[in-house]
C-alpha positions in Angstrom: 0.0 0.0 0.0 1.3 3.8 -1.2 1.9 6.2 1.6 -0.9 8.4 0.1 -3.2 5.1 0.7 -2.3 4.5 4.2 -3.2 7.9 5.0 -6.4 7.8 2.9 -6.8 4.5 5.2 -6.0 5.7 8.6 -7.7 9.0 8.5 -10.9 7.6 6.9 -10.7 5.1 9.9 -10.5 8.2 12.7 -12.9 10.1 11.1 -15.4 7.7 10.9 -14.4 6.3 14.9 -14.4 9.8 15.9 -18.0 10.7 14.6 -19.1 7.8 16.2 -17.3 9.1 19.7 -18.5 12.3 19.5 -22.3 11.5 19.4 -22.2 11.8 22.7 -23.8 14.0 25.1 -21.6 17.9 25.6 -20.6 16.4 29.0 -18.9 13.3 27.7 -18.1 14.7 24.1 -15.8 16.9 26.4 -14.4 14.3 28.0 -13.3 12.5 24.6 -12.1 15.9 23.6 -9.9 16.4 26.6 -8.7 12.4 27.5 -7.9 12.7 23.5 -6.3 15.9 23.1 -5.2 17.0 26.2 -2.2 17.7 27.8 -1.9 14.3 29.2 -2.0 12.6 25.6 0.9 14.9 24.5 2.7 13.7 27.5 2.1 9.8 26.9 3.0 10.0 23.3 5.9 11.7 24.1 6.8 9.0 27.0 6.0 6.6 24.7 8.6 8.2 21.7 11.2 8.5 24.3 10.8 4.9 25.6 10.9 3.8 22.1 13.9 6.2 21.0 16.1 4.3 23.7 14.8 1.1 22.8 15.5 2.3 19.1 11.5 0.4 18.0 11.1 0.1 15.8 13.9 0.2 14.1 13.2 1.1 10.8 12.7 4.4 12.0 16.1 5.0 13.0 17.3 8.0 15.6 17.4 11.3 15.9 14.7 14.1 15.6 13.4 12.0 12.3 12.7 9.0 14.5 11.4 10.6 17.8 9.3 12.8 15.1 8.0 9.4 14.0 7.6 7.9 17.5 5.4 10.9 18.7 3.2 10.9 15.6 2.5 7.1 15.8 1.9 7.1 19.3 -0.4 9.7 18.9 -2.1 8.6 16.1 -2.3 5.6 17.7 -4.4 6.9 21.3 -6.8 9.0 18.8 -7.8 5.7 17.4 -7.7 3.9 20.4 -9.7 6.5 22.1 -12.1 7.1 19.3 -12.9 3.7 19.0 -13.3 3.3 23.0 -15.5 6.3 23.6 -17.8 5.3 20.4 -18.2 2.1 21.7 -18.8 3.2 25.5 -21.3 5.6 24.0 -23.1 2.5 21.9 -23.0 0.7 25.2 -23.8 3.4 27.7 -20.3 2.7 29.3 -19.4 5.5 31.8 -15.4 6.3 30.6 -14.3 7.9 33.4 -12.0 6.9 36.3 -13.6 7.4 40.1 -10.9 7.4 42.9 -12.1 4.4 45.4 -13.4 4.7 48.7 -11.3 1.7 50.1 -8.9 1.6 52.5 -5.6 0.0 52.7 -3.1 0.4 49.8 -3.9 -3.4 48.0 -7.7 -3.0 47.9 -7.0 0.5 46.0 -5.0 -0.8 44.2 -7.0 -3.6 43.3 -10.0 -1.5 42.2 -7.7 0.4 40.3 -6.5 -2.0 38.1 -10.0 -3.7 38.0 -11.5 0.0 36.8 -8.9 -0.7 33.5 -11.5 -3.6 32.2 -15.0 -2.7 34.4 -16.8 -0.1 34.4 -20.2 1.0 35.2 -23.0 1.7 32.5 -24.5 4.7 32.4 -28.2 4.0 32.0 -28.5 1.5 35.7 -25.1 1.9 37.4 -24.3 -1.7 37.0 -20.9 -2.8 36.7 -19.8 -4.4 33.2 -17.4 -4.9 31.3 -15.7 -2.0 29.9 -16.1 -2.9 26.1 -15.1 -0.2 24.6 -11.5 0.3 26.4 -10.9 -3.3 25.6 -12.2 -2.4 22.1 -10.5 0.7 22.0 -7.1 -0.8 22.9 -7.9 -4.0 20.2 -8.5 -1.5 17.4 -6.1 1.1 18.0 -3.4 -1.7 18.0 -4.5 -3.2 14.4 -5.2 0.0 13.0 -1.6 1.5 13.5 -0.2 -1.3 11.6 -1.3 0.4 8.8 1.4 3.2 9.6 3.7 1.2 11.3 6.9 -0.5 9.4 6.3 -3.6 7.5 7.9 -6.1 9.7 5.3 -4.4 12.2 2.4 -6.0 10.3 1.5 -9.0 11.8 -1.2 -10.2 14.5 1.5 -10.6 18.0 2.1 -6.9 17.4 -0.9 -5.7 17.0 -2.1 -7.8 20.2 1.7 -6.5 21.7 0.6 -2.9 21.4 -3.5 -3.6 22.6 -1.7 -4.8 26.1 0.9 -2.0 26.1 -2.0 0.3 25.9 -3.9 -1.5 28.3 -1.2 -1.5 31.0 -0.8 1.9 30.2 -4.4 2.7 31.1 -4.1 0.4 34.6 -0.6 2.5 35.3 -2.8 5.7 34.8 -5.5 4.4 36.8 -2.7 3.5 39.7 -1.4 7.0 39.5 -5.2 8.8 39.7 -6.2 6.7 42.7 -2.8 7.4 44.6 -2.5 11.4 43.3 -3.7 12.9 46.3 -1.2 11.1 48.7 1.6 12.0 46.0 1.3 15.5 45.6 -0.1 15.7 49.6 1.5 13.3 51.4 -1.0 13.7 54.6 -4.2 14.2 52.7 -5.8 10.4 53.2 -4.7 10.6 57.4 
């Protein structure tokens, strides 16, 4: 496929994700807008092009500006499909995408319920817990869809599955970090 196809392919594929995503109500169509765009995706693309500068993945891409350049733009090509996909399908499935800090106590049961909150959720039409589809969905299709982007050798069914549970673990290590922020940044705020 011709570089002009791919990116006939890949932004045909987040337009038509993010119209789906963006059905939503104002309240949660500003959530997409700012778990997408915000300053927070900017950071974990950028995390994510350093982590993969260092490790020099994929190599094809080689070093430098070129290949951080590259590293930044497929990582964050990569969470606007992911997300679009996952908030479309939340929305389809009345899945509430939003993290809620616990009310446990004890450091193992939050953490627990925060790496639980990566794959439940709660719907937003009863308040029952379920499955969080579209994350899981989200992560699935975000990792197959950048293959289209990615190198060649890059195109094959374990990486796309890889890069679904990179992005997974990255949402549980997100997840970790919102439940424990308040003792972080105040140490004595939970006493």
């Amino acid at each position: 496929m011709n570089p002009r196809m791919k990116f006939t392919a890949i932004a045909t594929t987040v337009l038509l994700t993010a119209g789906s995503a963006t059905g939503a109500e104002p309240a949660k169509h500003s959530n997409f807008v700012k778990e997408t765009f915000g300053k927070v995706a900017f950071i974990g693309a950028g995390v994510s092009a350093g982590v993969g500068q260092l490790r020099n993945n994929p190599k094809a891409w080689g070093q430098g500006v070129e290949g951080f350049s590259k590293r930044f733009a497929s990582g964050f090509a990569g969470h606007i499909v992911n997300n679009s996909i996952a908030y479309g399908v939340g929305h389809a499935l009345h899945e509430d995408m939003r993290y809620y800090p616990s009310d446990k106590q004890g450091f193992g049961p939050r953490l627990g319920y925060a790496l639980e909150s990566t794959v439940i959720t709660h719907r937003t039409d009863t308040g029952d817990r379920t499955v969080a589809y579209g994350r899981i969905s989200g992560a699935v299709g975000g990792g197959f869809i950048s293959r289209f982007w990615q190198p060649v050798a890059l195109h094959t069914f374990a990486s796309g599955i890889t890069s679904a549970g990179v992005s997974l673990g990255a949402q549980a290590g997100t997840n970790v970090i919102r439940e424990f922020w308040p003792e972080i940044r105040h140490p004595r705020s939970r006493e």
